[in-house]
C-alpha positions in Angstrom: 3.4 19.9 43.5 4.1 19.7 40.0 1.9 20.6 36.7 0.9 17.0 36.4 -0.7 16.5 39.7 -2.2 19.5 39.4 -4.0 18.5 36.3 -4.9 15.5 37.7 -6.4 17.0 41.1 -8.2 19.7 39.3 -9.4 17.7 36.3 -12.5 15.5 37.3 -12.2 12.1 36.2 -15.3 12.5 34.5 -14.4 15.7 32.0 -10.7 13.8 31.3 -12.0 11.6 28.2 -13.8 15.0 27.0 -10.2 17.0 27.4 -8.8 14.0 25.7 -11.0 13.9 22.8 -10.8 17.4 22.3 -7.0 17.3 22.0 -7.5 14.5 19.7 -9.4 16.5 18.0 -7.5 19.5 17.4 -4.6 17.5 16.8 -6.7 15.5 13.8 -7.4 18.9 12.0 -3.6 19.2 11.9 -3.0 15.9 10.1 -6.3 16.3 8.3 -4.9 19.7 6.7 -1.5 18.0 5.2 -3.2 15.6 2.8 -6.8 17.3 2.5 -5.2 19.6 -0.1 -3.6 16.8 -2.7 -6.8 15.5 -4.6 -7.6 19.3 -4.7 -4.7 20.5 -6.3 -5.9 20.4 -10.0 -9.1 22.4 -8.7 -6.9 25.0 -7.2 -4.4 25.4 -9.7 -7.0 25.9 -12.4 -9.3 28.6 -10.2 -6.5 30.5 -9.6 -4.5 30.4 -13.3 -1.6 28.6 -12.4 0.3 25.4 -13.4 -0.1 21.9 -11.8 4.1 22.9 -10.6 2.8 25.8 -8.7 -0.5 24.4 -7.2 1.5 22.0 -5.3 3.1 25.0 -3.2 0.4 25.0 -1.2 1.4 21.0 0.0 5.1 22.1 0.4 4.7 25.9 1.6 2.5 24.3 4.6 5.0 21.2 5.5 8.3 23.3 5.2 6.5 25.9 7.6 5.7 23.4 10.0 9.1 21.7 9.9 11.1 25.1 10.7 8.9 25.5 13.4 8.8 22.5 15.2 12.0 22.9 16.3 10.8 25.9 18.7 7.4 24.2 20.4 9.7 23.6 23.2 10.9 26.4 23.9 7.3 28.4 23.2 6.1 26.0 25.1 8.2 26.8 28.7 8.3 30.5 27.6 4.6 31.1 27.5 3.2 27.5 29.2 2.0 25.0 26.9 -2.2 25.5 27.5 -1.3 29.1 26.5 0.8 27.8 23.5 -1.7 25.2 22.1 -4.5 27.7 22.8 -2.7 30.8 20.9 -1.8 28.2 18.1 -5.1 26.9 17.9 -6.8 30.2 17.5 -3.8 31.2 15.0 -4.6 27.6 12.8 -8.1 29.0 12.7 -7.5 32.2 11.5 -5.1 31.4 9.2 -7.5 28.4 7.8 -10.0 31.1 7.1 -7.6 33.4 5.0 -6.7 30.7 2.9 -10.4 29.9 1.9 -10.7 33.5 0.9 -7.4 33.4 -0.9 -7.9 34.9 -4.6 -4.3 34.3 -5.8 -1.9 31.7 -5.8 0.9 34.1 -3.8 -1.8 34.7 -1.0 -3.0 31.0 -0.5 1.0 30.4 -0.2 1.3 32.9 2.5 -1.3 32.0 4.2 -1.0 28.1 4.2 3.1 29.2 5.9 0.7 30.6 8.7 -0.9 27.4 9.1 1.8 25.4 8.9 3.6 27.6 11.6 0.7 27.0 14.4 -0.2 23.3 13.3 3.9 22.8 14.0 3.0 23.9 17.1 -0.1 22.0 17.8 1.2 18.9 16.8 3.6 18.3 19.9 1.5 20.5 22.2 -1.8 17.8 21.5 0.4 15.0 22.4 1.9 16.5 25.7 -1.2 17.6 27.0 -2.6 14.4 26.6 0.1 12.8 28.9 -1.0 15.5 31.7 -4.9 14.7 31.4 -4.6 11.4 32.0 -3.3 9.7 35.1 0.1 7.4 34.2 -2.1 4.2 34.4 -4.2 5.3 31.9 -1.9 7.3 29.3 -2.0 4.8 27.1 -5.3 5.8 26.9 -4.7 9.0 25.6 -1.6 8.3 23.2 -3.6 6.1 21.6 -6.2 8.6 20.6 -3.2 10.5 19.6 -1.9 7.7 17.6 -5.2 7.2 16.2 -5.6 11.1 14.4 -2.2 9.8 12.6 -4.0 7.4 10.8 -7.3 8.9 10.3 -6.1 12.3 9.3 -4.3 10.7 6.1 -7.1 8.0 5.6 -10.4 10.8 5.6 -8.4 14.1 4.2 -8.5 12.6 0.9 -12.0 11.7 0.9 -13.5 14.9 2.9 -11.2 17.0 0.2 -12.3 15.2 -2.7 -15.6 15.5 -1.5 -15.6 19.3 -0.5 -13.7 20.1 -3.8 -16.6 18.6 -6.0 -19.9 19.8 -4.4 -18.8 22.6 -2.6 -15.4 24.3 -3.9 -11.9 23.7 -2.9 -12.1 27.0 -0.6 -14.1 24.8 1.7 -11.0 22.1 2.4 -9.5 25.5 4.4 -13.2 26.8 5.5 -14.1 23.8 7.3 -11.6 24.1 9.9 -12.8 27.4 11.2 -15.6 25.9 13.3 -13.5 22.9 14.2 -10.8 25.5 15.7 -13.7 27.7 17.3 -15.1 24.7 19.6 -11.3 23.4 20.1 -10.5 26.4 21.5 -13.2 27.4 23.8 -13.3 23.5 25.4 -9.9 23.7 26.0 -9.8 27.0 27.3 -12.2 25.5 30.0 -11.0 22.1 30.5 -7.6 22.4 30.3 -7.2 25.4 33.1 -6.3 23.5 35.7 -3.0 22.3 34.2 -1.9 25.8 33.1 1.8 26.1 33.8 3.7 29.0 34.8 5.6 30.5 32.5 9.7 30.7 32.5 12.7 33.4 30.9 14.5 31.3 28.5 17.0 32.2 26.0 16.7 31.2 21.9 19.1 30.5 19.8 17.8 33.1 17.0 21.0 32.8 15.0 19.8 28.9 14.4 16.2 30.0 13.4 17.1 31.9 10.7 20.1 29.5 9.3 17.6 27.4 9.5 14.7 29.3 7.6 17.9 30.5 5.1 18.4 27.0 4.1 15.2 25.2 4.1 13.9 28.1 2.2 16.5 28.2 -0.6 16.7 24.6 -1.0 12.4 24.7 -1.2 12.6 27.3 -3.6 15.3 25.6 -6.0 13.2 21.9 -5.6 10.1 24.3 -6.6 11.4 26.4 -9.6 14.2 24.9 -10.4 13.0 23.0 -13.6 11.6 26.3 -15.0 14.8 27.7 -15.1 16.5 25.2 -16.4 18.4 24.0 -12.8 21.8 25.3 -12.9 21.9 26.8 -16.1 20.4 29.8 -14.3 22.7 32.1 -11.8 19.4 32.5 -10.3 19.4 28.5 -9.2 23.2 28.6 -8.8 23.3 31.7 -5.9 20.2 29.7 -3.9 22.1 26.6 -3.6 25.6 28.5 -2.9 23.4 30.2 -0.1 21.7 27.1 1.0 25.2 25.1 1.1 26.7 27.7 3.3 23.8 28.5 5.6 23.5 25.2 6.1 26.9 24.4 6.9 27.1 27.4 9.5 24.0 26.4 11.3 25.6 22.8 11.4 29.0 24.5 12.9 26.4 26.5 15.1 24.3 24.3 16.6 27.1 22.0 17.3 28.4 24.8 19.8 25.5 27.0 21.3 24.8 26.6 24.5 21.1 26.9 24.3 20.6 25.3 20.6 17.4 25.3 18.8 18.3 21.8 17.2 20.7 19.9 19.6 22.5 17.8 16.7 24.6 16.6 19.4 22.5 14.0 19.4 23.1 12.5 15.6 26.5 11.4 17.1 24.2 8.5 18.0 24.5 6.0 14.8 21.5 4.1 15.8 19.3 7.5 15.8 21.5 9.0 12.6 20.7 6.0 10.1 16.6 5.7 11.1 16.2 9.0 10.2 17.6 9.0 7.4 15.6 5.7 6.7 12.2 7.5 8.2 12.8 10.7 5.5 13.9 8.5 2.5 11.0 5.8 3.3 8.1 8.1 4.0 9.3 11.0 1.0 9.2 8.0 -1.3 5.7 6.6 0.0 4.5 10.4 -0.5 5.4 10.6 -3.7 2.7 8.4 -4.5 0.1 10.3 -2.8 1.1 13.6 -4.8 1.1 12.4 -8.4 -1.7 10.0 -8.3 -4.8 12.2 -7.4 -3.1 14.8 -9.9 -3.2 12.3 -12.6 -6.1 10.6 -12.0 -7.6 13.5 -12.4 -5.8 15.7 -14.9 -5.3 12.7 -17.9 -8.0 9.7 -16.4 -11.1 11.8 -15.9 -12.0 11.0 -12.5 -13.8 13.4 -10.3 -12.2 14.9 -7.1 -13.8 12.6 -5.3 -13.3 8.9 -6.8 -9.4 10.5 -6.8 -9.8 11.2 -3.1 -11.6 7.5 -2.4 -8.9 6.2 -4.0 -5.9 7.6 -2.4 -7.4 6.7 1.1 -7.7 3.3 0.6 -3.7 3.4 1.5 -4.4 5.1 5.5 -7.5 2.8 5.7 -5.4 -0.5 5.1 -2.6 1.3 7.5 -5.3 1.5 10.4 -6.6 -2.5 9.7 -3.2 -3.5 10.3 -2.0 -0.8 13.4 -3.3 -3.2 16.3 -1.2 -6.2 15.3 2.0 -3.9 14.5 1.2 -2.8 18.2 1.4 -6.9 19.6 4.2 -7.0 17.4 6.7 -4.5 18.4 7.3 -5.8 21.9 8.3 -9.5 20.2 9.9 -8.8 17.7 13.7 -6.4 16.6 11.8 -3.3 15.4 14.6 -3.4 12.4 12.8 -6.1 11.1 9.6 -4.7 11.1 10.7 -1.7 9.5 12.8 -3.5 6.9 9.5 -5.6 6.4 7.1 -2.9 5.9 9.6 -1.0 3.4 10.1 -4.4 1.6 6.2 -4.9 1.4 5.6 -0.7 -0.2 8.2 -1.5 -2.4 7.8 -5.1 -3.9 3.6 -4.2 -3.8 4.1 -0.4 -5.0 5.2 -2.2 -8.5 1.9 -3.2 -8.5 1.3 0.2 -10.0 3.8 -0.5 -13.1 0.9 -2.7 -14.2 -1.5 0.5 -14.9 -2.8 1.9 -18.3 -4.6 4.5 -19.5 -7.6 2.1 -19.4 -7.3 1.2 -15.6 -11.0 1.3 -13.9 -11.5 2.8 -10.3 -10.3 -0.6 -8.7 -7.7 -1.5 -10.7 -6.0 2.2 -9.2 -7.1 1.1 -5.7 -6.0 -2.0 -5.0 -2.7 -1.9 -4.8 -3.3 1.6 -2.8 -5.2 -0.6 -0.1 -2.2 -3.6 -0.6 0.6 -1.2 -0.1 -0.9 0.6 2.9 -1.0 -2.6 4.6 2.8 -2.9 5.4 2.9 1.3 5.7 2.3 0.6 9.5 5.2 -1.8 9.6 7.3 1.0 8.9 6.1 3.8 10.7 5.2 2.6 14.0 8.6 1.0 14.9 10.9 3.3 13.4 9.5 5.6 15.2 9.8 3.5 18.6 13.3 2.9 17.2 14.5 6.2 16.9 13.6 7.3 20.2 15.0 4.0 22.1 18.2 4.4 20.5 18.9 7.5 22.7 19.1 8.2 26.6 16.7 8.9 28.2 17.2 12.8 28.4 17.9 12.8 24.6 14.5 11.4 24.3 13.3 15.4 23.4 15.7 16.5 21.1 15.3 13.0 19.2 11.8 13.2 19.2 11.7 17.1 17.4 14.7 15.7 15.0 12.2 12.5 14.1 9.2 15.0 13.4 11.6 17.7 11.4 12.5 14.8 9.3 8.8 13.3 8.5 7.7 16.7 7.6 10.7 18.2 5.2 10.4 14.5 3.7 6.9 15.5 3.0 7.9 18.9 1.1 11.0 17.7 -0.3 9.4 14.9 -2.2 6.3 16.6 -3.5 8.7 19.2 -5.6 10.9 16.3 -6.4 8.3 13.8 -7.3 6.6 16.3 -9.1 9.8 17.7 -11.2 10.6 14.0 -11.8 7.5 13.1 -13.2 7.0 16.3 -15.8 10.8 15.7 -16.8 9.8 12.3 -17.7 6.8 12.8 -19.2 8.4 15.1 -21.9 11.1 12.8 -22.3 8.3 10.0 -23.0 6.1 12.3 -25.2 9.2 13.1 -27.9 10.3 9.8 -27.8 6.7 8.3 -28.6 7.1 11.0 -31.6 10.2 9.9 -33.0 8.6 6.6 -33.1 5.7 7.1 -35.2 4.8 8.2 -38.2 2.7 11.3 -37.9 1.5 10.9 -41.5 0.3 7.2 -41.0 -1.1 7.5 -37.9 -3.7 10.8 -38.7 -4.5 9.2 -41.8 -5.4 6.3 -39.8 -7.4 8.3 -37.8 -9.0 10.1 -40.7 -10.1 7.2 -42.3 -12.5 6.5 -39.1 -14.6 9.9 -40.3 -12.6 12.7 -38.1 -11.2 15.9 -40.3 -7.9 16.0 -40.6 -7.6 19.0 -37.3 -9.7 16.4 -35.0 -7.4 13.7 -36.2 -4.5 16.0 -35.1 -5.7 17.0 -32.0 -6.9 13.4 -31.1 -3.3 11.5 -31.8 -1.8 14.7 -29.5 -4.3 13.7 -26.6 -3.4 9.9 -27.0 0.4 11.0 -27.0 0.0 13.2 -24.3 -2.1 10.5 -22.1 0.1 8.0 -22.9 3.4 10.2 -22.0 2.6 10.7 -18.8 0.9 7.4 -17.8 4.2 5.6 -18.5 5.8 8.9 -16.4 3.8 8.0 -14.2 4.6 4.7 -14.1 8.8 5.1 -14.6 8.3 7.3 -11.1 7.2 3.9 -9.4 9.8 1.9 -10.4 12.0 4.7 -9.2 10.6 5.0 -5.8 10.3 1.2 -5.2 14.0 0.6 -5.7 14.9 3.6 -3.3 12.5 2.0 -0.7 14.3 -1.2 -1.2 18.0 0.8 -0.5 15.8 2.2 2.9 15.0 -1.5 3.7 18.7 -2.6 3.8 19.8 0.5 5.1 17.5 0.5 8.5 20.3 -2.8 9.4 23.7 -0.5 10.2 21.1 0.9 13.3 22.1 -1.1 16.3 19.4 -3.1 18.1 17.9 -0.9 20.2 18.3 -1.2 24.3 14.9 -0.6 25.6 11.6 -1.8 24.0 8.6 0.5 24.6 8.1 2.5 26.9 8.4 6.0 24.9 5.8 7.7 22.5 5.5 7.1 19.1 5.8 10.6 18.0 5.9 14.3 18.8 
């Protein structure tokens, strides 16, 4: 009798939508917890001393975590059964959740967001699997779909609930308020889920691949996050990371190519189909990301808005993305999924320019718009290229394809927060001394003066309208920048092959 009869027998039709929704649920604190934090940045980063730079560690500390990790759910998974797995990591989520609202320091938060990021890997995949054993095979659809649907409400409420949070309560609440969540996950599933408990099985890992792994990742992180304070490769510092990273990298490539037991089977990439939509998925979703970093920051650092109206903002993007799911879904059997994916990049990039048309004077709707307008074609992009990566492969590649596709999405995540970031401080002081060559200091304070301000406010006011309007057109330059690498993503997604199967295999891991 296997685990999924089992489930089925000892699971009364009557508690399965409760297991369901309870998996949903765990798995929508997950996705809740990696865009929660970005309207809450500026809050952090000022409680705790720091610079904007180093308050968005805790965004990429917690998605580089969970991408290392990922690759090991299946493996946790047979060695200690995956109720025990999803369970442990759900209790482990929960504690670490709690640490990082007490955090006092920058270094701790860091530390303990890695801790979340290690479980939430882990819950992630487990959600998703368990779902497929609640449910009988005529109604699984049933339960991916409430899997499917905590990827599009997790990015469309963690902006708002953070926002929210950050202004009436503190930003130690955005971490807080999954401590309850994790309590009432854990003890339903403990009881519902029992009957599909698996037995557990001896397996080898390939420990040499972790830590290449964690070698390069890290060192690569660490250069993308300090690498502008000391000065890039000017510094021996920057140089010996990316030495280190290079060669770590290559090994684990060399390695995982020949283990027997590897923890990444890159065996796989051999595949062109699979190799050129991930490489679309990472480019495409780091440079839709982008947006969602730097916006709340400067909407709130430079524009004046609250926590909130940033965080109401930046889900107008996930809300438009869930208006327009159901008729990607009708779509995808009909239609080449290439197309839809080159579609949907197409649309985020020719609407993100939109967003060149901002000023310093731009209202709450004039921001939002083209948030809502672009989100609209985000599902376009997502929904098939997933589909598409995992129909490019056999059938028993479908795993290792699957934990490649969700490695990607996440490191895409971390990689273009420090780079978005990095880009857009570089440009802004680039902006700020070329608006000063430009004018005539003299002129303009006397100008100023004239209007009754002393000659120190006059100063300190033509700095702040420098300053403002520096890093609005930053802001600004980084769109046009992202919309032409979307548009390289868009024509890239056509050297995949068509695809041999349509449907049939899950959307994610």
């Amino acid at each position: 009798m296997t685990a999924a009869t089992q489930g089925l027998k000892g699971i009364p039709p009557s508690l399965r939508l409760v297991a369901g929704l309870t998996l949903a649920f765990a798995n929508f604190m997950v996705i809740l917890d990696l865009t929660i934090a970005n309207v809450s940045i500026p809050h952090i980063a000022a409680s705790l001393g720091v610079s904007l730079e180093q308050g968005a560690w805790v965004i990429t500390s917690y998605a580089i975590a969970e991408a290392i990790c990922v690759p090991l759910t299946g493996w946790i998974a047979l060695r200690f059964g995956s109720v025990r797995t999803f369970l442990f990591s759900m209790v482990g989520f929960g504690v670490f959740s709690m640490l990082c609202g007490l955090s006092v320091s920058i270094e701790m938060l860091v530390i303990c967001r890695i801790g979340q990021g290690i479980f939430g890997a882990f819950l992630m995949p487990m959600s998703q699997t368990l779902l497929l054993r609640v449910f009988p095979p005529e109604q699984q659809n049933l339960g991916m779909g409430m899997w499917a649907m905590t990827l599009l409400l997790g990015p469309a409420l963690g902006p708002i609930i953070g926002g929210w949070l950050t202004d009436n309560w503190s930003w130690h609440w955005i971490f807080l308020i999954n401590v309850p969540i994790a309590v009432i996950a854990t003890l339903g599933s403990a009881v519902l889920l029992r009957p599909i408990r698996t037995e557990r099985q001896s397996l080898p890992i390939d420990y040499v691949g972790l830590i290449l792994l964690v070698i390069w990742v890290g060192c690569l992180q660490i250069i993308l996050d300090i690498g502008r304070n000391h000065d890039w490769f000017s510094d021996p510092l920057i140089v010996a990371l990316a030495v280190t990273s290079a060669i770590a990298f290559l090994i684990f490539v060399i390695w995982e190519l020949t283990d027997d037991n590897p923890m990444v089977d890159l065996r796989v990439l051999r595949n062109r189909g699979l190799s050129i939509s991930l490489v679309v998925l990472a480019i495409s979703f780091g440079g839709y990301f982008a947006g969602f970093v730097i916006v709340p920051q400067w909407q709130q650092a430079w524009l004046g808005f609250t926590a909130t109206q940033a965080g109401y903002s930046s889900s107008f993007s996930a809300i438009a993305a869930l208006l327009t799911a159901p008729l990607v879904v009708l779509l995808m059997p009909r239609f080449d999924p290439r197309l839809l994916v080159s579609a949907g990049i197409v649309w985020l990039a020719v609407f993100g320019l939109m967003r060149t048309l901002w000023t310093t004077d731009s209202d709450f709707w004039t921001l939002s718009m083209p948030q809502f307008v672009m989100g609209l074609g985000m599902t376009f992009l997502m929904l098939p290229i997933m589909t598409l990566t995992l129909n490019t492969v056999e059938e028993n590649e479908v795993a290792s394809a699957a934990g490649l596709q969700s490695f990607m999405r996440t490191i895409a995540t971390a990689f273009a927060t420090s780079i978005s970031l990095t880009y857009w401080s570089d440009t802004q002081r680039a902006t700020r001394n070329d608006i000063v060559a430009a004018l005539e200091p003299g002129a303009a304070e006397g100008a100023i003066s004239g209007l009754g301000f002393s000659p120190e406010a006059a100063l300190q006011m033509l700095s702040n309208m420098v300053e403002v309007e520096a890093t609005t057109l930053a802001v600004i330059h980084v769109f046009w920048t992202t919309s032409t690498i979307l548009l390289v993503a868009a024509a890239l997604i056509w050297l995949a092959p068509r695809p041999k199967r349509r449907g049939g295999v899950s959307i994610g891991h």
